[in-house]
N, C-alpha and C positions, 0 to 999 in steps of 0.2 A: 481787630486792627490795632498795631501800636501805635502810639501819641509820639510823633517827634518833634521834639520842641521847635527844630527849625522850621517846621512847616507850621508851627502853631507862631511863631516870632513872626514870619513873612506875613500872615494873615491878619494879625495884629496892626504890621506896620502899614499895609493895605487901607484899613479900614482909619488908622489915624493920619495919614494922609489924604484917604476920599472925606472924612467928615471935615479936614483942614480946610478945603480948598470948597466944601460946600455945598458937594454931590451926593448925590441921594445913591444907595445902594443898586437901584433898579438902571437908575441914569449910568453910572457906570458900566454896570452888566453892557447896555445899550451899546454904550460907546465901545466898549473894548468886545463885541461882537459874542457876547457869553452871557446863557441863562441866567437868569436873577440867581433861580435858587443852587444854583452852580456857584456864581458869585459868593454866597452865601456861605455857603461848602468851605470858598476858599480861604475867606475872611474867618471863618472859625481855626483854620487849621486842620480840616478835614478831607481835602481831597492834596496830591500829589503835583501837581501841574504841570507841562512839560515847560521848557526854558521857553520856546514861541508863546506862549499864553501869557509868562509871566511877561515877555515882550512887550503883548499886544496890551495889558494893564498898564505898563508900562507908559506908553504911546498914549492911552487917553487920558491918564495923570497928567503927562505934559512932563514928566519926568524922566530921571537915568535908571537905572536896574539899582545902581549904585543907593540910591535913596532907600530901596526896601529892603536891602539885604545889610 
């Protein structure tokens, strides 16, 4: 698999805004309706996600798309 940095930048901004705001990795999974270690996946930069996913992360931040990109 190649490393693209945008997907490793989103996964980044993901996790520095879930640890901002005081949420536990697991607890987000929860809310935005997506496996922990999926989660985890995404927060590294390792899986692809489609634009509804990043939506629905989106939606339990309490955020715009705009924040993590």
């Amino acid at each position: 698999m190649t490393t693209d940095e945008r997907m490793i930048a989103f996964g980044k901004r993901v996790r520095e805004v879930r640890k901002g705001k005081g949420i536990s990795q697991e607890r987000l999974a929860e809310m935005a309706g997506i496996d922990r270690s999926y989660m985890g996946n995404i927060e590294r930069g390792e899986k692809n996600i489609t634009l509804k996913k990043a939506y629905e992360i989106c939606d339990a931040l309490e955020i715009t798309i705009y924040k993590l990109v």
